[in-house]
C-alpha positions as CSV (number, residue, x, y, z in Angstrom):
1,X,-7.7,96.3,-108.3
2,X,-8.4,94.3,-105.4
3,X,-5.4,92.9,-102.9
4,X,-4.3,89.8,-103.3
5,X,-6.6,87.2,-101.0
6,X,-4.2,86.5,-98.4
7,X,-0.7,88.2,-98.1
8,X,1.7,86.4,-100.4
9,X,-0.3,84.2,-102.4
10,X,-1.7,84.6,-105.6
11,X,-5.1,83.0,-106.1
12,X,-5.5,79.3,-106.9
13,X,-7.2,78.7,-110.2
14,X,-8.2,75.1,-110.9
15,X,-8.2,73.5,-114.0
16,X,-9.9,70.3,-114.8
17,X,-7.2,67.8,-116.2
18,X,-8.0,65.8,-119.0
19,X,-7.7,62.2,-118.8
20,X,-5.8,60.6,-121.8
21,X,-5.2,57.8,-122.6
22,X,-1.9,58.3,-123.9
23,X,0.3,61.4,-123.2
24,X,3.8,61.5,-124.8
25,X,7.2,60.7,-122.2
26,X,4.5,58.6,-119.9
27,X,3.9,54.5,-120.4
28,X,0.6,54.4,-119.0
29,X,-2.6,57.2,-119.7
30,X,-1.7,60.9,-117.9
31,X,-3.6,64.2,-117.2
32,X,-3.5,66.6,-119.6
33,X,-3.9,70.1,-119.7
34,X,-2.8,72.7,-122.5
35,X,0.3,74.2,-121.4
36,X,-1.2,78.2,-123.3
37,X,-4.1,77.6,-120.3
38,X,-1.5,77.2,-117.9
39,X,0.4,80.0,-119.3
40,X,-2.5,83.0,-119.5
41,X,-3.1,81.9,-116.2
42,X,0.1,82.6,-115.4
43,X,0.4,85.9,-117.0
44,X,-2.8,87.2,-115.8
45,X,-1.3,86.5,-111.9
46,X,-2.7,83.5,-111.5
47,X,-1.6,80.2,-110.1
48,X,-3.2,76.9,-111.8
49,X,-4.2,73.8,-110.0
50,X,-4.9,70.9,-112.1
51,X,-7.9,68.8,-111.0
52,X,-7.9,64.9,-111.4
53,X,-10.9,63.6,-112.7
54,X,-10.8,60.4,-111.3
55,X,-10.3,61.9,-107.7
56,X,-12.2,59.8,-105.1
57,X,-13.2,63.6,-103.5
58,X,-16.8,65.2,-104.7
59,X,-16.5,67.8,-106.7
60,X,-17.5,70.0,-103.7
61,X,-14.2,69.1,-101.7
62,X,-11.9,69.6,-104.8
63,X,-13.8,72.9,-105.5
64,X,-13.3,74.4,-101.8
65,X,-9.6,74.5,-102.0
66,X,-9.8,76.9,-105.1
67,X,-10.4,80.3,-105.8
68,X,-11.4,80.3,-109.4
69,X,-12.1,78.1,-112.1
70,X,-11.4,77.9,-115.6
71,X,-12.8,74.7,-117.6
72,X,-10.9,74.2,-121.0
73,X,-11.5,72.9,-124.1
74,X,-11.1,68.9,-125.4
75,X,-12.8,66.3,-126.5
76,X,-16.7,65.9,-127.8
77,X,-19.2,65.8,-125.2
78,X,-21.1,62.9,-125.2
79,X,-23.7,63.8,-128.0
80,X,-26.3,61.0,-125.4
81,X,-26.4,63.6,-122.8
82,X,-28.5,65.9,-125.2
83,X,-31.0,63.7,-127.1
84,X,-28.4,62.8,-130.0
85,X,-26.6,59.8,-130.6
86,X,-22.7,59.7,-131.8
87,X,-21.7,59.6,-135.2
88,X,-19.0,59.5,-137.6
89,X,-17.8,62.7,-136.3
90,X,-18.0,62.1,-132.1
91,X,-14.7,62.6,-130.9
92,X,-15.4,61.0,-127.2
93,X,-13.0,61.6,-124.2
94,X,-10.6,58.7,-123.4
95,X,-11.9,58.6,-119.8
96,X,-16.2,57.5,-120.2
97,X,-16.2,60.0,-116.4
98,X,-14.6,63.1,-118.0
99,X,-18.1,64.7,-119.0
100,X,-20.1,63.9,-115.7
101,X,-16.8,65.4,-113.6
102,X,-16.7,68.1,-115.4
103,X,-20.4,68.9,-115.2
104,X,-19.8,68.5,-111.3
105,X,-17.5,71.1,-111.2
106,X,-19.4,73.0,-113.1
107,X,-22.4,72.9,-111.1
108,X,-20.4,73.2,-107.7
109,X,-18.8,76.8,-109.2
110,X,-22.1,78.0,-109.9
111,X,-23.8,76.9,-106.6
112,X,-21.2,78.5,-104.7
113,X,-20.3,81.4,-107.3
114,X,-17.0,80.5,-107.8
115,X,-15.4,82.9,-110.3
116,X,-15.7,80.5,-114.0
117,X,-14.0,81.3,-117.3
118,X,-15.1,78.4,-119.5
119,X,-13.9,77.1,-122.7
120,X,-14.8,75.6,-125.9
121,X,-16.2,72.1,-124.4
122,X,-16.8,74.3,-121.2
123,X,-19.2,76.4,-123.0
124,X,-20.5,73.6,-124.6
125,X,-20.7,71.3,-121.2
126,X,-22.5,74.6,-119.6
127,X,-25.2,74.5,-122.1
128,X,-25.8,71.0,-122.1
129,X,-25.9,71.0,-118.1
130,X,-28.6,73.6,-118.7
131,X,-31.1,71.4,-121.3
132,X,-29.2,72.9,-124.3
133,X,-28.6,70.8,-127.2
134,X,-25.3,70.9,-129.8
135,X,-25.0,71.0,-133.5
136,X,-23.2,67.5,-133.7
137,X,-21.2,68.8,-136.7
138,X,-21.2,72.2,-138.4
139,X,-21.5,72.3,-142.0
140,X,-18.9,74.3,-144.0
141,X,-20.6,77.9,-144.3
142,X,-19.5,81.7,-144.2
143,X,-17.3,81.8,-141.1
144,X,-14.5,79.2,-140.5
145,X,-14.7,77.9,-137.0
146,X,-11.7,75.1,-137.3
147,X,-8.1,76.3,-137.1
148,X,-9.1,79.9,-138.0
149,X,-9.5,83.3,-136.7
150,X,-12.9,85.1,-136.9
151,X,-14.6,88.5,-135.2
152,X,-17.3,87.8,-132.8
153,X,-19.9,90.5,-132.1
154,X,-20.3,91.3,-128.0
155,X,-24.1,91.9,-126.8
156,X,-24.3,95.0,-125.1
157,X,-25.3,95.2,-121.6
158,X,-23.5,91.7,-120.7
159,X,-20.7,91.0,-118.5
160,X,-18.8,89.9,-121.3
161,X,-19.2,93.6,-122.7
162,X,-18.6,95.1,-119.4
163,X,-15.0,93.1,-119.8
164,X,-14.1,93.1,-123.2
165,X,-16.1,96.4,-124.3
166,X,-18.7,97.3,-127.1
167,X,-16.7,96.3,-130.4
168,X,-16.3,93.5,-132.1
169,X,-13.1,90.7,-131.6
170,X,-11.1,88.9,-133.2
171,X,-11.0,85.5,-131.7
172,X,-9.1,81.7,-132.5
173,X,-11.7,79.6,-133.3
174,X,-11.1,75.6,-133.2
175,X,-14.1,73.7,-132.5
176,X,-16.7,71.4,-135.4
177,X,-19.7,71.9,-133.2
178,X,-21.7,74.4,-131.3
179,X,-24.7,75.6,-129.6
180,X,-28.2,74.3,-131.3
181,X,-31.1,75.2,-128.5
182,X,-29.8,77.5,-125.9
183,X,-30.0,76.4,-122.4
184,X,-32.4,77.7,-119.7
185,X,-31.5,80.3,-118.0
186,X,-29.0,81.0,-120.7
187,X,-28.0,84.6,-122.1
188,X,-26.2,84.7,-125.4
189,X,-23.5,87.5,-125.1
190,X,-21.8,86.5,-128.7
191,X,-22.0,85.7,-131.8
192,X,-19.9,85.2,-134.9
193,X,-21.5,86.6,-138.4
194,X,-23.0,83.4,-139.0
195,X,-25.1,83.2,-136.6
196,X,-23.2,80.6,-134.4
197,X,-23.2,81.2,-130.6
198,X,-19.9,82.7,-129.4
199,X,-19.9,83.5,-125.4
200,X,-23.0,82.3,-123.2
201,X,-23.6,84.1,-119.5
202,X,-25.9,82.7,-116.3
203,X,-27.4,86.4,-115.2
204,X,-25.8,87.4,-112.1
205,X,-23.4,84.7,-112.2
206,X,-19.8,84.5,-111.7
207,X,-19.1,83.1,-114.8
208,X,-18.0,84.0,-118.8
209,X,-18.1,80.8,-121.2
210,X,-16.5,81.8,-124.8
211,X,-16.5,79.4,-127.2
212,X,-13.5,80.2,-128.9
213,X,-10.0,79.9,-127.6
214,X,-8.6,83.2,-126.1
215,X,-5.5,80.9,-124.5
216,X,-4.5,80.9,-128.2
217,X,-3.7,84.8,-128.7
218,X,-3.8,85.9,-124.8
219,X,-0.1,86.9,-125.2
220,X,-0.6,89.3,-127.6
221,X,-4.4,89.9,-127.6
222,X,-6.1,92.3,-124.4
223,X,-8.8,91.1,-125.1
224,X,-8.3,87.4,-124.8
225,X,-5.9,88.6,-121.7
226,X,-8.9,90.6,-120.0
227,X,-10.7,86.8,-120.0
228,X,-7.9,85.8,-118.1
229,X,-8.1,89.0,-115.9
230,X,-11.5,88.8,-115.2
231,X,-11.4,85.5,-113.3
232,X,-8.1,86.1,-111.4
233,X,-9.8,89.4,-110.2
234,X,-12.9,87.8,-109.4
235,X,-11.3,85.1,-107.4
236,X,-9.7,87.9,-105.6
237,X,-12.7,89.3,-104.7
238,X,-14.1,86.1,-103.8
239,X,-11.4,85.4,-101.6
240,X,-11.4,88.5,-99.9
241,X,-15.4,88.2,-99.3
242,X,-15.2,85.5,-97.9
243,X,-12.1,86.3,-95.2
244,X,-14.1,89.7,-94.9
245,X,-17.7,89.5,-95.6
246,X,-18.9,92.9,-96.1
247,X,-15.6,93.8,-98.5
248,X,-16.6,95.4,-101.5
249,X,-16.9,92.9,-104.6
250,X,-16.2,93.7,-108.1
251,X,-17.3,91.5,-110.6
252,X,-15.4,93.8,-113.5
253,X,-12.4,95.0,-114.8
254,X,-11.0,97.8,-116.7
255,X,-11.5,97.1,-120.2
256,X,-7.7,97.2,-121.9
Protein backbone atom coordinates (compact mmCIF):
# COMPACT_ATOMS: atom_id res chain seq x y z
CA UNK A 1 0.00 0.00 0.00
CA UNK A 2 1.23 3.17 -1.14
CA UNK A 3 1.15 6.54 1.27
CA UNK A 4 -1.42 8.73 0.83
CA UNK A 5 -0.26 11.51 -2.00
CA UNK A 6 0.27 14.34 0.22
CA UNK A 7 0.05 14.17 4.09
CA UNK A 8 -3.58 14.45 5.12
CA UNK A 9 -5.50 14.18 2.08
CA UNK A 10 -7.03 11.42 0.52
CA UNK A 11 -6.90 11.38 -3.24
CA UNK A 12 -9.41 13.29 -5.33
CA UNK A 13 -11.50 11.04 -7.61
CA UNK A 14 -13.59 12.89 -10.16
CA UNK A 15 -16.84 11.86 -11.24
CA UNK A 16 -18.58 13.21 -14.28
CA UNK A 17 -22.04 14.60 -13.23
CA UNK A 18 -24.86 13.89 -15.21
CA UNK A 19 -26.89 16.64 -16.42
CA UNK A 20 -30.70 16.17 -15.95
CA UNK A 21 -33.14 17.73 -16.75
CA UNK A 22 -35.07 17.26 -13.78
CA UNK A 23 -33.64 16.14 -10.33
CA UNK A 24 -36.13 15.80 -7.41
CA UNK A 25 -36.07 18.98 -4.40
CA UNK A 26 -34.49 21.34 -7.37
CA UNK A 27 -36.93 23.73 -9.76
CA UNK A 28 -34.69 23.91 -12.55
CA UNK A 29 -32.35 20.76 -14.31
CA UNK A 30 -29.33 19.58 -11.63
CA UNK A 31 -26.17 17.35 -11.78
CA UNK A 32 -26.60 14.05 -10.92
CA UNK A 33 -24.60 11.44 -9.71
CA UNK A 34 -25.56 7.96 -7.95
CA UNK A 35 -25.09 8.49 -4.45
CA UNK A 36 -23.64 4.06 -4.26
CA UNK A 37 -20.67 5.76 -6.74
CA UNK A 38 -20.16 8.33 -4.26
CA UNK A 39 -20.35 5.89 -1.47
CA UNK A 40 -17.66 2.91 -2.77
CA UNK A 41 -15.66 5.73 -3.30
CA UNK A 42 -16.00 6.60 -0.07
CA UNK A 43 -15.31 3.33 1.41
CA UNK A 44 -12.44 2.41 -0.68
CA UNK A 45 -10.67 5.92 0.87
CA UNK A 46 -11.43 7.94 -1.66
CA UNK A 47 -12.80 11.48 -1.92
CA UNK A 48 -15.24 12.20 -5.07
CA UNK A 49 -15.33 15.39 -7.01
CA UNK A 50 -18.21 15.77 -9.19
CA UNK A 51 -17.40 17.23 -12.65
CA UNK A 52 -19.89 19.73 -14.45
CA UNK A 53 -20.40 19.00 -17.83
CA UNK A 54 -21.23 22.25 -19.00
CA UNK A 55 -18.00 23.76 -17.37
CA UNK A 56 -16.59 26.49 -19.64
CA UNK A 57 -12.86 24.72 -18.62
CA UNK A 58 -11.38 21.94 -21.23
CA UNK A 59 -11.44 18.83 -20.14
CA UNK A 60 -7.65 19.01 -19.65
CA UNK A 61 -8.00 21.83 -16.78
CA UNK A 62 -10.95 19.92 -14.99
CA UNK A 63 -8.79 16.72 -15.28
CA UNK A 64 -5.49 18.29 -13.76
CA UNK A 65 -6.96 18.99 -10.39
CA UNK A 66 -7.85 15.15 -10.01
CA UNK A 67 -6.14 12.21 -9.08
CA UNK A 68 -8.33 9.55 -10.53
CA UNK A 69 -11.31 8.99 -12.39
CA UNK A 70 -14.25 6.95 -12.36
CA UNK A 71 -16.92 7.47 -15.34
CA UNK A 72 -20.40 5.99 -14.28
CA UNK A 73 -23.12 4.71 -15.88
CA UNK A 74 -26.52 6.67 -17.45
CA UNK A 75 -28.09 7.30 -20.25
CA UNK A 76 -27.71 5.82 -24.01
CA UNK A 77 -24.86 7.03 -25.99
CA UNK A 78 -25.87 8.62 -28.92
CA UNK A 79 -26.32 5.47 -31.24
CA UNK A 80 -24.98 8.58 -34.42
CA UNK A 81 -21.59 8.48 -32.95
CA UNK A 82 -21.23 4.73 -34.13
CA UNK A 83 -22.87 4.43 -37.61
CA UNK A 84 -26.50 3.71 -36.12
CA UNK A 85 -29.30 5.73 -35.95
CA UNK A 86 -31.76 5.94 -32.67
CA UNK A 87 -34.73 4.01 -32.27
CA UNK A 88 -37.58 3.11 -30.27
CA UNK A 89 -35.28 1.97 -27.61
CA UNK A 90 -32.46 5.23 -27.51
CA UNK A 91 -32.61 6.48 -24.17
CA UNK A 92 -30.62 9.98 -24.96
CA UNK A 93 -29.02 12.10 -22.16
CA UNK A 94 -31.03 15.31 -21.27
CA UNK A 95 -27.97 17.46 -21.86
CA UNK A 96 -27.19 16.93 -26.22
CA UNK A 97 -22.99 17.72 -24.64
CA UNK A 98 -23.07 14.86 -22.13
CA UNK A 99 -21.48 12.23 -24.64
CA UNK A 100 -18.78 14.54 -26.28
CA UNK A 101 -17.73 15.71 -22.40
CA UNK A 102 -17.56 12.64 -21.38
CA UNK A 103 -15.40 11.34 -24.30
CA UNK A 104 -13.11 14.41 -23.41
CA UNK A 105 -12.42 13.21 -20.20
CA UNK A 106 -12.04 10.20 -21.29
CA UNK A 107 -9.46 10.87 -23.69
CA UNK A 108 -7.64 13.40 -21.35
CA UNK A 109 -7.25 10.24 -18.57
CA UNK A 110 -5.83 8.15 -21.07
CA UNK A 111 -3.36 10.81 -22.61
CA UNK A 112 -2.07 11.58 -19.31
CA UNK A 113 -2.69 7.99 -17.61
CA UNK A 114 -4.89 9.16 -15.11
CA UNK A 115 -5.96 6.13 -13.02
CA UNK A 116 -9.84 5.24 -14.81
CA UNK A 117 -12.48 2.84 -13.42
CA UNK A 118 -15.32 3.10 -16.04
CA UNK A 119 -18.82 2.15 -16.00
CA UNK A 120 -21.64 0.77 -17.81
CA UNK A 121 -22.00 3.88 -20.46
CA UNK A 122 -18.19 4.42 -19.51
CA UNK A 123 -17.31 1.17 -20.98
CA UNK A 124 -19.60 1.68 -23.61
CA UNK A 125 -18.36 5.52 -24.32
CA UNK A 126 -14.63 3.88 -24.22
CA UNK A 127 -15.42 1.58 -27.01
CA UNK A 128 -17.14 3.96 -29.11
CA UNK A 129 -14.23 6.60 -28.70
CA UNK A 130 -12.08 3.73 -29.96
CA UNK A 131 -14.26 2.93 -33.55
CA UNK A 132 -16.28 0.30 -31.51
CA UNK A 133 -19.88 -0.06 -32.38
CA UNK A 134 -22.97 -1.13 -29.79
CA UNK A 135 -25.69 -3.56 -29.98
CA UNK A 136 -28.55 -0.88 -29.91
CA UNK A 137 -30.78 -3.34 -27.99
CA UNK A 138 -30.09 -6.84 -26.74
CA UNK A 139 -32.51 -9.41 -27.42
CA UNK A 140 -33.87 -11.56 -24.54
CA UNK A 141 -31.40 -14.61 -24.50
CA UNK A 142 -29.54 -16.94 -21.83
CA UNK A 143 -28.17 -14.42 -19.45
CA UNK A 144 -30.31 -11.51 -17.97
CA UNK A 145 -28.39 -8.24 -18.27
CA UNK A 146 -31.31 -5.84 -16.89
CA UNK A 147 -32.03 -5.67 -13.10
CA UNK A 148 -30.16 -9.03 -12.58
CA UNK A 149 -27.21 -10.59 -11.25
CA UNK A 150 -24.94 -12.78 -13.46
CA UNK A 151 -21.10 -14.46 -13.23
CA UNK A 152 -18.66 -12.95 -15.65
CA UNK A 153 -15.60 -15.00 -16.62
CA UNK A 154 -12.09 -12.93 -16.06
CA UNK A 155 -9.41 -13.41 -19.06
CA UNK A 156 -6.26 -14.48 -17.58
CA UNK A 157 -3.27 -12.42 -17.90
CA UNK A 158 -5.31 -8.96 -17.80
CA UNK A 159 -5.20 -6.33 -15.31
CA UNK A 160 -8.63 -7.04 -14.50
CA UNK A 161 -7.41 -10.65 -13.39
CA UNK A 162 -4.37 -9.24 -11.72
CA UNK A 163 -7.16 -7.33 -9.45
CA UNK A 164 -9.97 -9.41 -9.14
CA UNK A 165 -8.15 -12.89 -9.60
CA UNK A 166 -8.66 -16.01 -11.90
CA UNK A 167 -12.41 -17.14 -11.04
CA UNK A 168 -15.38 -16.27 -12.12
CA UNK A 169 -17.85 -13.17 -10.43
CA UNK A 170 -20.75 -12.53 -9.72
CA UNK A 171 -21.76 -9.12 -10.89
CA UNK A 172 -25.20 -6.53 -11.06
CA UNK A 173 -25.94 -6.24 -14.34
CA UNK A 174 -28.41 -3.27 -15.62
CA UNK A 175 -27.77 -2.19 -19.03
CA UNK A 176 -30.13 -3.11 -22.69
CA UNK A 177 -27.08 -2.68 -24.79
CA UNK A 178 -23.50 -3.73 -25.27
CA UNK A 179 -20.37 -4.10 -27.11
CA UNK A 180 -21.01 -5.18 -31.04
CA UNK A 181 -17.38 -4.61 -32.81
CA UNK A 182 -14.70 -4.13 -30.30
CA UNK A 183 -12.65 -1.05 -30.54
CA UNK A 184 -9.02 -0.74 -31.61
CA UNK A 185 -6.64 -1.10 -29.53
CA UNK A 186 -9.19 -2.88 -27.32
CA UNK A 187 -8.62 -6.07 -25.06
CA UNK A 188 -11.64 -7.97 -23.83
CA UNK A 189 -10.86 -9.07 -20.16
CA UNK A 190 -14.74 -10.41 -19.58
CA UNK A 191 -17.37 -11.99 -20.59
CA UNK A 192 -20.70 -13.14 -19.37
CA UNK A 193 -21.77 -16.95 -20.68
CA UNK A 194 -23.45 -15.46 -23.51
CA UNK A 195 -20.99 -14.19 -25.05
CA UNK A 196 -21.66 -10.47 -24.31
CA UNK A 197 -18.53 -8.32 -23.47
CA UNK A 198 -18.10 -7.71 -19.75
CA UNK A 199 -14.70 -5.61 -18.82
CA UNK A 200 -12.63 -3.99 -21.79
CA UNK A 201 -8.69 -2.88 -21.04
CA UNK A 202 -6.27 -0.31 -23.29
CA UNK A 203 -2.81 -2.51 -22.83
CA UNK A 204 -0.64 -0.68 -20.48
CA UNK A 205 -3.17 1.72 -19.53
CA UNK A 206 -4.36 2.99 -16.40
CA UNK A 207 -7.64 2.05 -16.84
CA UNK A 208 -10.47 -1.00 -15.95
CA UNK A 209 -13.96 -0.46 -17.83
CA UNK A 210 -16.64 -3.22 -16.41
CA UNK A 211 -19.73 -3.09 -17.85
CA UNK A 212 -21.67 -4.13 -15.09
CA UNK A 213 -22.31 -2.17 -11.91
CA UNK A 214 -19.87 -3.11 -8.99
CA UNK A 215 -21.24 0.27 -7.04
CA UNK A 216 -24.31 -1.98 -6.66
CA UNK A 217 -22.81 -4.88 -4.29
CA UNK A 218 -19.34 -2.96 -3.43
CA UNK A 219 -20.52 -3.07 0.29
CA UNK A 220 -20.65 -6.46 0.61
CA UNK A 221 -18.85 -7.79 -2.51
CA UNK A 222 -14.56 -7.73 -2.56
CA UNK A 223 -14.63 -8.05 -5.60
CA UNK A 224 -16.67 -5.09 -6.69
CA UNK A 225 -14.74 -3.29 -3.64
CA UNK A 226 -11.14 -4.26 -5.20
CA UNK A 227 -12.63 -1.99 -8.43
CA UNK A 228 -12.89 0.64 -6.14
CA UNK A 229 -9.45 -0.17 -4.60
CA UNK A 230 -7.72 -0.33 -7.58
CA UNK A 231 -8.22 3.27 -8.71
CA UNK A 232 -7.81 4.86 -5.28
CA UNK A 233 -4.39 2.98 -5.18
CA UNK A 234 -3.54 3.91 -8.53
CA UNK A 235 -4.22 7.56 -8.03
CA UNK A 236 -1.98 7.22 -5.10
CA UNK A 237 0.65 6.16 -7.02
CA UNK A 238 0.05 8.60 -9.58
CA UNK A 239 0.22 11.23 -7.17
CA UNK A 240 3.16 10.26 -5.59
CA UNK A 241 5.00 9.84 -9.15
CA UNK A 242 4.41 12.71 -9.99
CA UNK A 243 5.61 14.80 -6.49
CA UNK A 244 8.50 12.11 -6.70
CA UNK A 245 9.30 10.95 -10.11
CA UNK A 246 11.36 7.94 -9.70
CA UNK A 247 8.83 6.51 -6.76
CA UNK A 248 7.98 3.05 -7.34
CA UNK A 249 4.44 2.62 -9.11
CA UNK A 250 2.10 -0.12 -8.65
CA UNK A 251 -0.54 -0.48 -10.93
CA UNK A 252 -2.08 -3.67 -8.63
CA UNK A 253 -3.51 -4.63 -5.66
CA UNK A 254 -3.88 -7.59 -3.43
CA UNK A 255 -6.63 -9.55 -4.62
CA UNK A 256 -9.25 -9.89 -1.49
Amino acid sequence: MTGAPTAGRRPLIGVPGMWSAKVQGMRFAGTAVAVQVLRSIDRAGGEAVILFPGSSESAAEQLARVDGMVIPGGADIDPRRYGSEPDQHYWPADYPGQDAYEAALLEGCLESRIPTLAICRGLQLLNVIHGGTLIGHLPVGTVEHRGAEHLVTIESGTLLASVLGPAPVRTSSYHHQAVDRVGEGLRVAGRASDGVVEALEVPEARLLAVQWHPEDLAEESTSDHALFEWVIEAAKDQRATDIAPGAPNTLEVATA
